[in-house]
C-alpha positions in Angstrom: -30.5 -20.6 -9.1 -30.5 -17.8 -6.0 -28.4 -14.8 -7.0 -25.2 -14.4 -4.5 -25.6 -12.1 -2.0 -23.3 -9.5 -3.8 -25.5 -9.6 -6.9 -24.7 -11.9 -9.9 -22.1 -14.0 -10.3 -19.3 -13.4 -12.6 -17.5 -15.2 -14.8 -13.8 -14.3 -16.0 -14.4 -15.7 -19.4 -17.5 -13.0 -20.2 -15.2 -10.5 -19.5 -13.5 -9.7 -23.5 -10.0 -9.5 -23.6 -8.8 -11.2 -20.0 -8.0 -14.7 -21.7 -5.8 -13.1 -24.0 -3.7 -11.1 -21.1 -0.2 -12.9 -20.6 0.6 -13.3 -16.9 4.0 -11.6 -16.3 7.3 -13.5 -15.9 8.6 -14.2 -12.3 11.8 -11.7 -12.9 9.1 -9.0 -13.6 6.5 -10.2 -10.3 9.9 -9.9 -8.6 10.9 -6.8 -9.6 7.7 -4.8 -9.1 7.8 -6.4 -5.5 11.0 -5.1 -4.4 9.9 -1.3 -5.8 7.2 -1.7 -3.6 8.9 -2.3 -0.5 11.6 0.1 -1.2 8.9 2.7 -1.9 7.3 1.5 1.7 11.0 1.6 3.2 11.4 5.3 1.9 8.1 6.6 3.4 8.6 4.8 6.6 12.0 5.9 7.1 10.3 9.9 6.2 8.2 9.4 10.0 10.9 10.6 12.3 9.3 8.5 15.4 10.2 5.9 13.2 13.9 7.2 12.1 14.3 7.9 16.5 13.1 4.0 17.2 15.6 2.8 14.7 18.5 5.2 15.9 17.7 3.8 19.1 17.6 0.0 18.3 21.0 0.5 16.3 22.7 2.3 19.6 21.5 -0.5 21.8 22.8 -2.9 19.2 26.2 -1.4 19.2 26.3 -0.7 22.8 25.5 -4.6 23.1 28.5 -5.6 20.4 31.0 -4.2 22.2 29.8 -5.6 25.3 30.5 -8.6 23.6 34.0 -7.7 22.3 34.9 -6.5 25.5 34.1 -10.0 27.0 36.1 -11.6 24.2 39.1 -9.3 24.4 39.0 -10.0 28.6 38.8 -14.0 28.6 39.0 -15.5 24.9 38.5 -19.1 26.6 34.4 -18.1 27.3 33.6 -17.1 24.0 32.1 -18.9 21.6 33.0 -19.4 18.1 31.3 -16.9 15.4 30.5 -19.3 12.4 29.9 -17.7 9.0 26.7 -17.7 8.1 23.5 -15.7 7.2 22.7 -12.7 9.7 19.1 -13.5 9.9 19.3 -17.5 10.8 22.8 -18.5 10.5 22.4 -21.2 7.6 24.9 -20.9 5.0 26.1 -17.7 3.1 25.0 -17.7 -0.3 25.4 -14.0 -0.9 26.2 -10.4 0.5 23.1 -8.3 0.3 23.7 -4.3 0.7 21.2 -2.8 3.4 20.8 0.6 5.3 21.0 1.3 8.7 20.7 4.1 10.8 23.6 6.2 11.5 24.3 9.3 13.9 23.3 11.7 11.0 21.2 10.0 8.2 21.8 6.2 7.0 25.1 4.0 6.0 25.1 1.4 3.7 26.7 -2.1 5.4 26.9 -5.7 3.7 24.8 -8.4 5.1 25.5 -12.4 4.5 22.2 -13.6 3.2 21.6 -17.5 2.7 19.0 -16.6 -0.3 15.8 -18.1 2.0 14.8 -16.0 4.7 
């Protein structure tokens, strides 16, 4: 038998002490995935490129709401029905998630309805 091009092939089961290892439970996978991406969150939000592009995209978003509301407010008949539902694809709520968002000075805390898939 040819040897693999990265040199010999290893086997899990030579290596003392793996079989015994216990895989960790899903609540702890779960866990150590969310400090991760709240760690990346933190350290992205530290670039202030990155803290301007948000700022921006939350103005433009605000700007564009009232926009809206101002439509609404001006001829109720045009507007179409909001339907509860989750902020990311509109199936139903299962939950209120708390996430930050950019604010004039710093970041706010707002509730988001969250259907528990996306």
């Amino acid at each position: 038998m040819a040897a693999s091009a990265g040199g010999f092939r290893r086997n899990v089961q030579h290596w003392p002490g793996r079989a015994e290892e216990k895989s960790p439970a899903p609540f702890e996978i779960l866990e150590r995935q969310k400090a991760c991406k709240r760690g990346y969150m933190r350290r992205w939000r530290a670039v202030p490129e990155n803290r301007a592009r948000e700022r921006e995209a939350a103005r433009k978003s605000r700007a564009a709401r009232r926009n809206r509301m101002t439509l609404i407010r001006l001829d109720p008949g045009t507007a179409i029905a909001a339907k509860p539902g989750c902020s990311y694809c509109g199936r139903p709520t299962v939950k209120v998630m708390k996430r930050l968002v950019a604010a004039e000075r710093g970041y706010r805390l707002i509730r988001v309805a969250y259907c528990g898939i996306c």
